[in-house]
PDB file of N, CA, C and O in Angstrom:
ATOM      1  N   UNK A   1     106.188  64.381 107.011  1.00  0.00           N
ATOM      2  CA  UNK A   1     106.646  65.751 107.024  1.00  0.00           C
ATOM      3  C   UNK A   1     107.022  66.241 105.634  1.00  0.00           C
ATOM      4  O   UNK A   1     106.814  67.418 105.342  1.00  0.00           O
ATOM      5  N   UNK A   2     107.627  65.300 104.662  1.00  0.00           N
ATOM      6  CA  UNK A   2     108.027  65.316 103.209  1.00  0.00           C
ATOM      7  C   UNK A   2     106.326  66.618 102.399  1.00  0.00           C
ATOM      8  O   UNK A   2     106.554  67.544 101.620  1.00  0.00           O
ATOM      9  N   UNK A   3     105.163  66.322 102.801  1.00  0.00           N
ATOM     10  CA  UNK A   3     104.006  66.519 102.257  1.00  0.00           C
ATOM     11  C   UNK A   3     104.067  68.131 102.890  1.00  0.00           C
ATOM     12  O   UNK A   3     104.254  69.040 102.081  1.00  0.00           O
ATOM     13  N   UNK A   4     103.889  68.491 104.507  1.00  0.00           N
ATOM     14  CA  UNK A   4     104.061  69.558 104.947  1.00  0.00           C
ATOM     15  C   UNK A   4     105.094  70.317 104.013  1.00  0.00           C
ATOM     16  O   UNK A   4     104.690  71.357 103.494  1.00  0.00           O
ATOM     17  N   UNK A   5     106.234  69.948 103.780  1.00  0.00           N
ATOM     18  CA  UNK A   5     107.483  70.920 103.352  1.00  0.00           C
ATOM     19  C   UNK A   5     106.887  71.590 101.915  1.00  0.00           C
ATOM     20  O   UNK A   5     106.604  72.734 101.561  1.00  0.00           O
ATOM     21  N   UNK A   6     106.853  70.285 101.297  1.00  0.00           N
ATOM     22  CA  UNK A   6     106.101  70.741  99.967  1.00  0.00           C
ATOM     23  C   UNK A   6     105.312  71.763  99.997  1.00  0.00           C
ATOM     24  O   UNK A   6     105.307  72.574  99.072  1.00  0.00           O
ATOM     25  N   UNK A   7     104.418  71.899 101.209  1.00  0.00           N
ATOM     26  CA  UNK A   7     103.516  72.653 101.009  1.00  0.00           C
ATOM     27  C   UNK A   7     103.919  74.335 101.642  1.00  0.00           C
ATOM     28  O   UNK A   7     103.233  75.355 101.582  1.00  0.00           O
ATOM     29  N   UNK A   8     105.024  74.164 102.125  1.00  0.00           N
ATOM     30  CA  UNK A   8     105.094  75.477 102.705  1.00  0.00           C
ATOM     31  C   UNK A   8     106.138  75.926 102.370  1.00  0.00           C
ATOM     32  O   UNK A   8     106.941  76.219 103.256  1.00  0.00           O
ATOM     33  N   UNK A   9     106.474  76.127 101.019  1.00  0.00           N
ATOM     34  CA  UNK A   9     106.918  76.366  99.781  1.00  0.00           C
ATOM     35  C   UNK A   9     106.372  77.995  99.341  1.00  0.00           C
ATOM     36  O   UNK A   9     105.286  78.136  98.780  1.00  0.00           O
ATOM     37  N   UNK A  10     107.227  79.131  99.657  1.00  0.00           N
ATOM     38  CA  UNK A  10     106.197  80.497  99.618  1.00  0.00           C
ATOM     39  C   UNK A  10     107.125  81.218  98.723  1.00  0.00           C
ATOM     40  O   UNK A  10     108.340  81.415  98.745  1.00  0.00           O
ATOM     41  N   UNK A  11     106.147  81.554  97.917  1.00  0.00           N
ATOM     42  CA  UNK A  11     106.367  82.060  96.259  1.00  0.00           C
ATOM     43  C   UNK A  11     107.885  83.349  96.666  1.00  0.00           C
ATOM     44  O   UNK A  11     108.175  83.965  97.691  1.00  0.00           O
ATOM     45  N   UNK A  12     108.408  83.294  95.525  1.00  0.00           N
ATOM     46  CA  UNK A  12     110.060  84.472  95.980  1.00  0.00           C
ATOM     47  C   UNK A  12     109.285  86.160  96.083  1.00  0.00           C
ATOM     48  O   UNK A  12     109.880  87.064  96.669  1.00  0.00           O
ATOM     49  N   UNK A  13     108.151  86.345  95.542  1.00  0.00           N
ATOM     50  CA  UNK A  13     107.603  87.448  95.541  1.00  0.00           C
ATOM     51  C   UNK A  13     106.203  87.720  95.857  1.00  0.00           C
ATOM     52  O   UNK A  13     105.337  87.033  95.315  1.00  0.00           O
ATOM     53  N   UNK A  14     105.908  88.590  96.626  1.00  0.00           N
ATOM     54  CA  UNK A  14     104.451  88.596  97.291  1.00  0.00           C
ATOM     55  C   UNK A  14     103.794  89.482  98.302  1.00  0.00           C
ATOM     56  O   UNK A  14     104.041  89.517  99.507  1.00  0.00           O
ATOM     57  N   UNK A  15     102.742  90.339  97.498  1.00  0.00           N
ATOM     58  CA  UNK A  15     102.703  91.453  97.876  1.00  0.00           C
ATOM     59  C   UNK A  15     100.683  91.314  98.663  1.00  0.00           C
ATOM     60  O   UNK A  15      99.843  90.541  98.203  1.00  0.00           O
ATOM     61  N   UNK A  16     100.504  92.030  99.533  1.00  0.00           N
ATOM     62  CA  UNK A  16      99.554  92.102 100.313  1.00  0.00           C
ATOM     63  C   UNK A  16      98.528  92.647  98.960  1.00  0.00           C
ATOM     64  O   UNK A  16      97.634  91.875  98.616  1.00  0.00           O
ATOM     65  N   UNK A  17      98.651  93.705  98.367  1.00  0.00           N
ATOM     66  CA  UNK A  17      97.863  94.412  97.745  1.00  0.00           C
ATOM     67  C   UNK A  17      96.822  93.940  96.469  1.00  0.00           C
ATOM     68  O   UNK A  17      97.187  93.980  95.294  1.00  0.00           O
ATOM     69  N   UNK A  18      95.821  93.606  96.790  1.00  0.00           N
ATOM     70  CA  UNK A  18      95.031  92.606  95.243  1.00  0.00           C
ATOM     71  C   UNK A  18      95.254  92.797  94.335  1.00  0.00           C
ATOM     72  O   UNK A  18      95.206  91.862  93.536  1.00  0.00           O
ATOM     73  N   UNK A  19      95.818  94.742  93.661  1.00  0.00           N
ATOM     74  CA  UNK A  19      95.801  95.147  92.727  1.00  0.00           C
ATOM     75  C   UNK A  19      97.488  94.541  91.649  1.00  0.00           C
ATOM     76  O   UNK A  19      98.001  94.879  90.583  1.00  0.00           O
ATOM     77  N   UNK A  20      97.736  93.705  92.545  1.00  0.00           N
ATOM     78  CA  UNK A  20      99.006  93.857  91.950  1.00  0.00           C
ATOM     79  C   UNK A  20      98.855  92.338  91.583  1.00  0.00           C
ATOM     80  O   UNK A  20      97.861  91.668  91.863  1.00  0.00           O
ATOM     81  N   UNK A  21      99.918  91.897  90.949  1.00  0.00           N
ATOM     82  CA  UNK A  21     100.493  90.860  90.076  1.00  0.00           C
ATOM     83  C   UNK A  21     100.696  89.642  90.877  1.00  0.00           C
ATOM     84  O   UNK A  21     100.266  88.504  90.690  1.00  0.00           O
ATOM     85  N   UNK A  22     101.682  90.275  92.107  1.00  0.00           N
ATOM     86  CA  UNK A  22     101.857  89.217  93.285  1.00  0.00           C
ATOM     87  C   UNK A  22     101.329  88.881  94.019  1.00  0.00           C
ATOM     88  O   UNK A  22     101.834  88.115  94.840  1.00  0.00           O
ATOM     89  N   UNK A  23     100.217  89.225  94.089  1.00  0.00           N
ATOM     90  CA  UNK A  23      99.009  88.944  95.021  1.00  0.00           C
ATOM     91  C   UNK A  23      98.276  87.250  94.987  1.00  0.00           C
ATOM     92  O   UNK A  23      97.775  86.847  93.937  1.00  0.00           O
ATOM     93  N   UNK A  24      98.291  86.529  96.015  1.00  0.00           N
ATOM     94  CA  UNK A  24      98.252  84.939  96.134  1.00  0.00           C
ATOM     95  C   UNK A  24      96.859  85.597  97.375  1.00  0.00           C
ATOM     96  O   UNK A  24      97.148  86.412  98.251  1.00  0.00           O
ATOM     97  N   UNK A  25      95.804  85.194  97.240  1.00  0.00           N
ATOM     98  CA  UNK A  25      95.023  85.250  98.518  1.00  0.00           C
ATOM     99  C   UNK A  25      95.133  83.861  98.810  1.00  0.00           C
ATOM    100  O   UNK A  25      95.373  83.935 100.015  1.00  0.00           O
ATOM    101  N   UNK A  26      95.127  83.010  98.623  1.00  0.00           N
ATOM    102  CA  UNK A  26      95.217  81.724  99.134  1.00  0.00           C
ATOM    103  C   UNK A  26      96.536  81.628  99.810  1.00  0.00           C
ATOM    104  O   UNK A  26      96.452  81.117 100.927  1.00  0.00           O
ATOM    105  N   UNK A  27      98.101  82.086  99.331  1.00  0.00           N
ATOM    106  CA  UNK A  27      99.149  81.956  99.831  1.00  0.00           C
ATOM    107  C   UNK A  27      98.729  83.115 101.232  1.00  0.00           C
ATOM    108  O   UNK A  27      99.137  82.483 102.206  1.00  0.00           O
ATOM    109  N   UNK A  28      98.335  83.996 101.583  1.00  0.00           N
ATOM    110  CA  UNK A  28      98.281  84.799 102.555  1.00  0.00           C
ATOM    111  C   UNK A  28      97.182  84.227 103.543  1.00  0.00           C
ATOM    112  O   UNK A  28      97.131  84.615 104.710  1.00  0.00           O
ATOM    113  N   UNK A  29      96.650  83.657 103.231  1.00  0.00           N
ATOM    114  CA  UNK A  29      95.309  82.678 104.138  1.00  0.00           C
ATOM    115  C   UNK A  29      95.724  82.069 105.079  1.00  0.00           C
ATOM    116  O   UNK A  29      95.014  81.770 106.040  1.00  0.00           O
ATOM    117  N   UNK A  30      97.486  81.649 104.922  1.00  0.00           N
ATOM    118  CA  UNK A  30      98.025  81.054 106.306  1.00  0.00           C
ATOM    119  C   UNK A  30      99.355  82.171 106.790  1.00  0.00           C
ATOM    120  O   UNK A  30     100.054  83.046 106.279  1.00  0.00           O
ATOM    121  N   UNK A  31      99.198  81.611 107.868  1.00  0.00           N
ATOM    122  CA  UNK A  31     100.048  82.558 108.565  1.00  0.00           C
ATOM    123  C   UNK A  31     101.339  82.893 108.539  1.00  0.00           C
ATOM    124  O   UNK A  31     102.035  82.526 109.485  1.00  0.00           O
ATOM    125  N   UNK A  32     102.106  83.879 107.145  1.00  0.00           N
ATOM    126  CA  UNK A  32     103.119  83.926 106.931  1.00  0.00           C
ATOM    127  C   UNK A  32     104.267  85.456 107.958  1.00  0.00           C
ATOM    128  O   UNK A  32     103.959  86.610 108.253  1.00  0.00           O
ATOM    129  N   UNK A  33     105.153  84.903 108.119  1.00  0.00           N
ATOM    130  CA  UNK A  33     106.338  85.920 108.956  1.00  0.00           C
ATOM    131  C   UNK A  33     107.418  86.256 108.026  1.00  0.00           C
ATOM    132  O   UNK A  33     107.890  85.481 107.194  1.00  0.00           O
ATOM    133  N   UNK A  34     107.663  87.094 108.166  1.00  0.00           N
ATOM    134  CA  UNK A  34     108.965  87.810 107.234  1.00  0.00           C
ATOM    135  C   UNK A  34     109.887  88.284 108.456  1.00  0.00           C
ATOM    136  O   UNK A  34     109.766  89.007 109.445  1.00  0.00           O
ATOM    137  N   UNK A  35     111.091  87.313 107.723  1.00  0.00           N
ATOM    138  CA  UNK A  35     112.230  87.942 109.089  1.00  0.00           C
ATOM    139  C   UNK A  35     113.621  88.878 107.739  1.00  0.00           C
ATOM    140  O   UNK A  35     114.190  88.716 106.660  1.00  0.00           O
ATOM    141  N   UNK A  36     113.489  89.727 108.776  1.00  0.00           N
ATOM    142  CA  UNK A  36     114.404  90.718 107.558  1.00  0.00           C
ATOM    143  C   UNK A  36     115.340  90.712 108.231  1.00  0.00           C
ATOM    144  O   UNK A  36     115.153  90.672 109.447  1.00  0.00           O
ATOM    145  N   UNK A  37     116.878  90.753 107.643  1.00  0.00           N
ATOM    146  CA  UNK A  37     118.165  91.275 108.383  1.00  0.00           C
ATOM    147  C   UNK A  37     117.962  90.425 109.440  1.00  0.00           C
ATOM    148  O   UNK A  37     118.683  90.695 110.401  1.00  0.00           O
ATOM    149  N   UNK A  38     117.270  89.544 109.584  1.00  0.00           N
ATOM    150  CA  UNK A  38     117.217  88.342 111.254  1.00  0.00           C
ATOM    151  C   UNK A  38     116.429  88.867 111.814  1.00  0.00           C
ATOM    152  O   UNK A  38     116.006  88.113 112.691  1.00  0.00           O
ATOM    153  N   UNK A  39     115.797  90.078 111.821  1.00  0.00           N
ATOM    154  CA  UNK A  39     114.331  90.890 112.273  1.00  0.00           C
ATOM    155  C   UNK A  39     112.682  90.357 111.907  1.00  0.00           C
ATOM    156  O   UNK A  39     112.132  90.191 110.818  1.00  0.00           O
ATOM    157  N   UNK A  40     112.180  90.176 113.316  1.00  0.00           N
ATOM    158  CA  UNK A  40     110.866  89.688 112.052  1.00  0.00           C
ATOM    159  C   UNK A  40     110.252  91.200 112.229  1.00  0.00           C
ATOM    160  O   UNK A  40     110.390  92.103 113.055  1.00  0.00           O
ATOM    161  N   UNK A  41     109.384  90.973 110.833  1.00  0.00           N
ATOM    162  CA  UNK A  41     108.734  92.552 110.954  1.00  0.00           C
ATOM    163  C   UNK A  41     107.239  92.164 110.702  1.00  0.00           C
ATOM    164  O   UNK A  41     106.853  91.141 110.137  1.00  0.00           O
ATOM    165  N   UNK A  42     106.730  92.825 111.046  1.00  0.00           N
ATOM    166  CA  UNK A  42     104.926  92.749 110.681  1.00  0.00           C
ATOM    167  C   UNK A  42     104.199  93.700 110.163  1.00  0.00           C
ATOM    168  O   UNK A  42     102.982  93.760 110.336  1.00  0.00           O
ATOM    169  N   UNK A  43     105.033  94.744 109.308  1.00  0.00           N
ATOM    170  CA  UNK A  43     104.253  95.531 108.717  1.00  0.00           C
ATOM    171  C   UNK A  43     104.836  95.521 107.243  1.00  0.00           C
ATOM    172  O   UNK A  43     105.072  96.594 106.687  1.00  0.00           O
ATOM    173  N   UNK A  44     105.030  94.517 106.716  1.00  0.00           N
ATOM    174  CA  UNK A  44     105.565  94.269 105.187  1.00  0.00           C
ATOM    175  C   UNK A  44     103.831  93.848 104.344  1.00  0.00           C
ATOM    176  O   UNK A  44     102.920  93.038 104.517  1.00  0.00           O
ATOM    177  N   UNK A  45     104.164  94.976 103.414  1.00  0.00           N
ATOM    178  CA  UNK A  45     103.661  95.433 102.280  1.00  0.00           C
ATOM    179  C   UNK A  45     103.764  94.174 101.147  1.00  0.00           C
ATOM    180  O   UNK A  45     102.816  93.519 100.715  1.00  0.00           O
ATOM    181  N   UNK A  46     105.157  94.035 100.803  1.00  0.00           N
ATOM    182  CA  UNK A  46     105.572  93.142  99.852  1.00  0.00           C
ATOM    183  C   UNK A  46     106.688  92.425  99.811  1.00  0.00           C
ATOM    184  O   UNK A  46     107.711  92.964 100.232  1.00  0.00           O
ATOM    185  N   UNK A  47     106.718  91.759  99.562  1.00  0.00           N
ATOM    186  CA  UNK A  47     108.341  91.233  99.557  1.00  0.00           C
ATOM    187  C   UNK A  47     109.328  90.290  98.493  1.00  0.00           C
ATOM    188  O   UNK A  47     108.851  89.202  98.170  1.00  0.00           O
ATOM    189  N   UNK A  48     110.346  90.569  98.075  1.00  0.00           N
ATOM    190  CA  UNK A  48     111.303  89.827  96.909  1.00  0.00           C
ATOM    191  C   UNK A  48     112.610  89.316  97.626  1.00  0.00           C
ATOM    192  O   UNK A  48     113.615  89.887  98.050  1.00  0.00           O
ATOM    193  N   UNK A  49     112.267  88.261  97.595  1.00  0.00           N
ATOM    194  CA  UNK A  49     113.771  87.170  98.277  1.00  0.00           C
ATOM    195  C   UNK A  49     114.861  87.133  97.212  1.00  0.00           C
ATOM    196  O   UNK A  49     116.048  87.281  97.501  1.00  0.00           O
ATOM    197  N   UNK A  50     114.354  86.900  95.787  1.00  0.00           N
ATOM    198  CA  UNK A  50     115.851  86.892  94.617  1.00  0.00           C
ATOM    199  C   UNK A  50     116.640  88.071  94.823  1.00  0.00           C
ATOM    200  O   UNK A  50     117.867  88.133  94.898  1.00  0.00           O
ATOM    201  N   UNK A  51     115.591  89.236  94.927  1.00  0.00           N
ATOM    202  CA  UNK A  51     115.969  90.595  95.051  1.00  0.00           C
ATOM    203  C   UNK A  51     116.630  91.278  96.189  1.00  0.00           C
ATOM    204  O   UNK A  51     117.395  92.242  96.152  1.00  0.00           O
ATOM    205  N   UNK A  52     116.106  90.460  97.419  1.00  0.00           N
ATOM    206  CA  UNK A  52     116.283  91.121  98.747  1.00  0.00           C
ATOM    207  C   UNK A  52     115.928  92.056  98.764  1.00  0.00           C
ATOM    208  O   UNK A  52     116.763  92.853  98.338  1.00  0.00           O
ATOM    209  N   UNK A  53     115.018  92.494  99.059  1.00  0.00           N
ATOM    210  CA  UNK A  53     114.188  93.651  99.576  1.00  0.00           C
ATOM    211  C   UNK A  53     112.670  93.363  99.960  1.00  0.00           C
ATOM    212  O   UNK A  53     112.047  92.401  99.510  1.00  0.00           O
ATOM    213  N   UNK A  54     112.097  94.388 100.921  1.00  0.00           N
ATOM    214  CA  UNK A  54     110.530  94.479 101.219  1.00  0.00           C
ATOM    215  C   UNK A  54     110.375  96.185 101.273  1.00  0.00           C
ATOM    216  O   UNK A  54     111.167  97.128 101.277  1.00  0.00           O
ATOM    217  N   UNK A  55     108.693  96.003 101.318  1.00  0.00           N
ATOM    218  CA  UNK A  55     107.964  97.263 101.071  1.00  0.00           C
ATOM    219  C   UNK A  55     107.507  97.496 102.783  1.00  0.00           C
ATOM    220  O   UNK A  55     107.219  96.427 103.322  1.00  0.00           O
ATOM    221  N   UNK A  56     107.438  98.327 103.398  1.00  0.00           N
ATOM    222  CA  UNK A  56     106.942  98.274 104.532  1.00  0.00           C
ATOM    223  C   UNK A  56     105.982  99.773 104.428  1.00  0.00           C
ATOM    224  O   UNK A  56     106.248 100.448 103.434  1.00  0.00           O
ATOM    225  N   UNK A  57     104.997 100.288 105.282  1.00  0.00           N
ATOM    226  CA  UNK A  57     104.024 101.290 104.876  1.00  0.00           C
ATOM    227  C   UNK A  57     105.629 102.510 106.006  1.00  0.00           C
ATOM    228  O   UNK A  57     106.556 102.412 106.809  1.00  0.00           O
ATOM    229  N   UNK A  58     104.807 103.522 105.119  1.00  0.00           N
ATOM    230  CA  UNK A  58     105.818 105.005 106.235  1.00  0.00           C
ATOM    231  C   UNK A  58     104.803 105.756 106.571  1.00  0.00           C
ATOM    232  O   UNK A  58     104.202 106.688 106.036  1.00  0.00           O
ATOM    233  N   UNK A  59     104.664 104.802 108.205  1.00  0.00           N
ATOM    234  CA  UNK A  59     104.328 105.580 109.044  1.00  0.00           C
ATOM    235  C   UNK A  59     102.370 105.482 108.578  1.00  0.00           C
ATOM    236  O   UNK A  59     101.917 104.472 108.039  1.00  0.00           O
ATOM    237  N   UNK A  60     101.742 106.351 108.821  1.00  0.00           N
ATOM    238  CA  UNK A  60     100.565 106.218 108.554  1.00  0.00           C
ATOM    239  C   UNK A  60      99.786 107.544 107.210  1.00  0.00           C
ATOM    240  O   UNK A  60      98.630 107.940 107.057  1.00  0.00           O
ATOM    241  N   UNK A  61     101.127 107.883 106.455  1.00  0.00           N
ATOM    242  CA  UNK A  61     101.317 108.663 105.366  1.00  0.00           C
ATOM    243  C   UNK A  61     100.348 107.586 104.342  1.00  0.00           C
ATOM    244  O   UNK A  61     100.490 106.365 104.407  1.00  0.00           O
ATOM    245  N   UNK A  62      99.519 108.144 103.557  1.00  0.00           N
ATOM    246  CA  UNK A  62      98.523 107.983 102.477  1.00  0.00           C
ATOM    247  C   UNK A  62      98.593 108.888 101.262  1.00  0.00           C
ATOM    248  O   UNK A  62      98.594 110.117 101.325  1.00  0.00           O
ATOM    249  N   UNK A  63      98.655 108.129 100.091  1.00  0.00           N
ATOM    250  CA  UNK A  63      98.926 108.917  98.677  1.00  0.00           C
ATOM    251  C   UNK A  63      97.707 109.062  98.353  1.00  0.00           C
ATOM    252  O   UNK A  63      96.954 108.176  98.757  1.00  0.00           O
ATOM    253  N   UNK A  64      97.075 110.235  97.504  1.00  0.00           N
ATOM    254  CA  UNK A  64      95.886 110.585  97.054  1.00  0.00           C
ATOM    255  C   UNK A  64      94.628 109.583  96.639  1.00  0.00           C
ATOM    256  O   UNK A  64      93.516 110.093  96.502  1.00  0.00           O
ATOM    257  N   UNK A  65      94.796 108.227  96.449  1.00  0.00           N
ATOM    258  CA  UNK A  65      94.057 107.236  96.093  1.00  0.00           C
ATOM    259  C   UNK A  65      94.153 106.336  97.471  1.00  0.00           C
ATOM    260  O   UNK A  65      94.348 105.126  97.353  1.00  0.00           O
ATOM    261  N   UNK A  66      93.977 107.103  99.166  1.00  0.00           N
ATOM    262  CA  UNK A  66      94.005 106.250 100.169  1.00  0.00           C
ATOM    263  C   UNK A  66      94.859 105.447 100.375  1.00  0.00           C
ATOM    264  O   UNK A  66      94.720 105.042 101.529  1.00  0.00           O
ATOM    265  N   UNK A  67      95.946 104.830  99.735  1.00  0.00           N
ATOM    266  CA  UNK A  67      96.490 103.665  99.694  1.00  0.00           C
ATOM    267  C   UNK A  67      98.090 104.315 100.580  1.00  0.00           C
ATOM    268  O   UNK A  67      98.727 105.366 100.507  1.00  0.00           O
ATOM    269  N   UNK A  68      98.193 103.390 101.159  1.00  0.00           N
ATOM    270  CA  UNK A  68      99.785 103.384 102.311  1.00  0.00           C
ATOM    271  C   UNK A  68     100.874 103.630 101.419  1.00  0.00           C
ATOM    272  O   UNK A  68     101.110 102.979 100.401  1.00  0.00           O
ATOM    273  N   UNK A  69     101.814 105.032 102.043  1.00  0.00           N
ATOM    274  CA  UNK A  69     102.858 105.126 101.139  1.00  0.00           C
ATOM    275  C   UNK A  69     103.608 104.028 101.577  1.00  0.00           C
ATOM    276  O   UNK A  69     103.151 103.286 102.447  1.00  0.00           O
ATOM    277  N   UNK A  70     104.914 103.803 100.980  1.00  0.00           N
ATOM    278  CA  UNK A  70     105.711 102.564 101.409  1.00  0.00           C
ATOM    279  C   UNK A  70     106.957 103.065 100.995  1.00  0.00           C
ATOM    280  O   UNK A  70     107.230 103.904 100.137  1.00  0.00           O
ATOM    281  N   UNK A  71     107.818 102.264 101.916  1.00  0.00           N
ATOM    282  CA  UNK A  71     109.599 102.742 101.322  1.00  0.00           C
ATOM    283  C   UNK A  71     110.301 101.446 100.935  1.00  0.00           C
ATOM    284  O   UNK A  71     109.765 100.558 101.599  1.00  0.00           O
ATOM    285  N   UNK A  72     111.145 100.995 100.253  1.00  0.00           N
ATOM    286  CA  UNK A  72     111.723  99.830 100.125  1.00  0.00           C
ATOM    287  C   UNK A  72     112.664  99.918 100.423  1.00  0.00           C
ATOM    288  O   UNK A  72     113.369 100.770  99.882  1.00  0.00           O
ATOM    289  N   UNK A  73     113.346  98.832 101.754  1.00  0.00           N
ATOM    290  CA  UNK A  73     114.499  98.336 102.165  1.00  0.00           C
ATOM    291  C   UNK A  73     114.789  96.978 101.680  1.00  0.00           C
ATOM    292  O   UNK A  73     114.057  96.007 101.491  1.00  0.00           O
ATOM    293  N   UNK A  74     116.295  97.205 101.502  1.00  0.00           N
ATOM    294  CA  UNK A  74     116.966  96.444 100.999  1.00  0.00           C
ATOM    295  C   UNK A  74     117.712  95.460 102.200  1.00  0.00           C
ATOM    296  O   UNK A  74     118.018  95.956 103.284  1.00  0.00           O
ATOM    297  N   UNK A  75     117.970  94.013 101.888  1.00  0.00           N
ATOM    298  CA  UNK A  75     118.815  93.231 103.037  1.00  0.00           C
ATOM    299  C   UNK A  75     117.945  91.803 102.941  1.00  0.00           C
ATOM    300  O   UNK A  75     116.894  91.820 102.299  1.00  0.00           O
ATOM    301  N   UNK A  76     118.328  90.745 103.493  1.00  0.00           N
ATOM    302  CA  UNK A  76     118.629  89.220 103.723  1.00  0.00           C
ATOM    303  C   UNK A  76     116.875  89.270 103.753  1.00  0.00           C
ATOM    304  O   UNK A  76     116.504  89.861 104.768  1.00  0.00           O
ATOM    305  N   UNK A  77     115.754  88.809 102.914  1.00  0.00           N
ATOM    306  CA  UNK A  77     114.604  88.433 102.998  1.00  0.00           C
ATOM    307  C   UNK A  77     114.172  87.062 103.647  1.00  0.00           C
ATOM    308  O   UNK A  77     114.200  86.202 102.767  1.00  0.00           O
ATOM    309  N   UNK A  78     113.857  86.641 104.629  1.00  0.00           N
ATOM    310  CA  UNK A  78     113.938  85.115 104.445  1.00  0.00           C
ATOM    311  C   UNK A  78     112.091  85.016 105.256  1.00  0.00           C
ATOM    312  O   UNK A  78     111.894  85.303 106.437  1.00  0.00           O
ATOM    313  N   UNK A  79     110.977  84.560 104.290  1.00  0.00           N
ATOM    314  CA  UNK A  79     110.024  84.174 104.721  1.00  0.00           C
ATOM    315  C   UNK A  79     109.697  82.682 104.870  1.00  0.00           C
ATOM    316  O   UNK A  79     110.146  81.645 104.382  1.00  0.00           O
ATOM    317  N   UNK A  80     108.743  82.997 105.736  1.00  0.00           N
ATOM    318  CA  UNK A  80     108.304  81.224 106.828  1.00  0.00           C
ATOM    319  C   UNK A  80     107.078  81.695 106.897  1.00  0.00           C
ATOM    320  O   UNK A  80     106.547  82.802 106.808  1.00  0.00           O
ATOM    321  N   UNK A  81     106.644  80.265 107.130  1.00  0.00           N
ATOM    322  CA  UNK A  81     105.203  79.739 107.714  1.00  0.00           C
ATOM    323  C   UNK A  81     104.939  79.822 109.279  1.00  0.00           C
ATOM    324  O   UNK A  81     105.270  78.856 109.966  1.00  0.00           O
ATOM    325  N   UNK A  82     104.489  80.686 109.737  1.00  0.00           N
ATOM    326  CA  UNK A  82     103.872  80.753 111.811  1.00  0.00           C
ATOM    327  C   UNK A  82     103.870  79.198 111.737  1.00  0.00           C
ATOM    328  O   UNK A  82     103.963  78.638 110.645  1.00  0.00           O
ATOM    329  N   UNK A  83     103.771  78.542 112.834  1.00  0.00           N
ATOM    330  CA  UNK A  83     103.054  77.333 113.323  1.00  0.00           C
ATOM    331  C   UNK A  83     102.609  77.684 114.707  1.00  0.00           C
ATOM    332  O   UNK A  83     103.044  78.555 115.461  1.00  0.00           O
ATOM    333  N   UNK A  84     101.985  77.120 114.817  1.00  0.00           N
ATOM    334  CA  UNK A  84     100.998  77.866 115.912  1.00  0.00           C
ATOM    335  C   UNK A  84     101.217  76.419 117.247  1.00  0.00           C
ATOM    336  O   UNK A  84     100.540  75.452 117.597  1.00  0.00           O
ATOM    337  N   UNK A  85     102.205  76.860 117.533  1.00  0.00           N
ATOM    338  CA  UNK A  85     102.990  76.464 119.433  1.00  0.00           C
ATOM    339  C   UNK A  85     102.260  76.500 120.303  1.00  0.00           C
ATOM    340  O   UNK A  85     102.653  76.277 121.448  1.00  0.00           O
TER     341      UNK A  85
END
């Protein structure tokens, strides 16, 4: 289990979007959950655990270049790995 842990080790920052910095396609290839405030949510954009906060889209609002507006909330970030039960 020592080898599993190691491996599911998920970066403090990490955002869905390619264009950006935080972008891991290999880290998103497995099945990650974001539980916010003890909430899991499934429409996170991005997310910063040092920081506490995530990006979530508002609503189905689009800025002139197609792309999902987003709002950032602040509170307790804590991401995990699905395992599939």
């Amino acid at each position: 289990m020592t080898d599993q842990t190691a491996s599911d080790q998920l970066p403090d920052r990490l955002s869905t979007d390619p264009r950006s910095p935080y972008y891991d396609a290999e880290v998103l290839a497995r099945d990650i959950g974001i539980r916010f405030k003890g909430v899991e949510k499934n429409n996170v954009e991005e997310y910063c655990v040092s920081e506490g906060w995530i990006r979530v889209a508002a609503g189905n609002a689009r800025d002139r270049h197609g792309n999902p507006l987003t709002i950032k909330l602040t509170g307790t970030v804590e991401p995990y790995v699905r395992t599939g039960s």
